[in-house]
C-alpha positions, -999 to +999 in steps of 0.1 A: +414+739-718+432+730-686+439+699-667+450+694-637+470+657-623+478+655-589+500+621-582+525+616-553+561+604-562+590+593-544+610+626-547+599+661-561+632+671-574+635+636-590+599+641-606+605+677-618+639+666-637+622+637-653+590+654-659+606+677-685+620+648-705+582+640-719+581+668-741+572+645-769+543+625-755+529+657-740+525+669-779+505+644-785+480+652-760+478+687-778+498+698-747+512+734-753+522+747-721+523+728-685+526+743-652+542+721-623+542+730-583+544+709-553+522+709-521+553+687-498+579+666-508+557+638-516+530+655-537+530+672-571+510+692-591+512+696-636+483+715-645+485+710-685+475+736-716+455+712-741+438+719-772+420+687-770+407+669-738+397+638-757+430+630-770+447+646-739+424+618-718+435+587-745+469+592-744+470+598-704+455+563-705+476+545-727+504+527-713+533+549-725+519+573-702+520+545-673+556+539-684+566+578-682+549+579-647+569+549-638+602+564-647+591+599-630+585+579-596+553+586-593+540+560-566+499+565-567+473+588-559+469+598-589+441+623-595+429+638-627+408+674-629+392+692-659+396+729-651+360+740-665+352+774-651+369+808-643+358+828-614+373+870-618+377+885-587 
């Protein structure tokens, strides 16, 4: 199952460097794989590989994931988005 968090932070590259560093707590959301872009400067992308939304959703809301966000600079508009359908072209 995928899930996708869109969040603007202060600086990309700062976000990206600290991002990585959350290997642990992404386990425990049953995390297995993440992939991370950026739209500007400002806005970033992690679209996460979880074998369980529930837990992935607890944990997201507990405040060691507010504390991880903190330290990656991310500033607000946060968005959250259950990837739920495939379309083949």
């Amino acid at each position: 199952m995928l899930i996708a968090v869109r969040a603007e932070v202060e600086s990309v590259g700062h976000w990206r460097s600290k991002f990585r560093s959350h290997s642990d707590l992404f386990r425990t959301q049953g995390v297995s794989l993440v992939h991370m872009g950026a739209a500007n400067e400002k806005t970033v992308l992690a679209i996460f590989d979880t074998n369980d939304h529930d837990e992935f959703m607890r944990v997201f809301n507990d405040p060691s994931t507010m504390e991880a966000m903190s330290e990656d600079k991310v500033t607000g508009g946060v968005e959250v988005f259950l990837i739920d359908e495939v379309f083949s072209v």
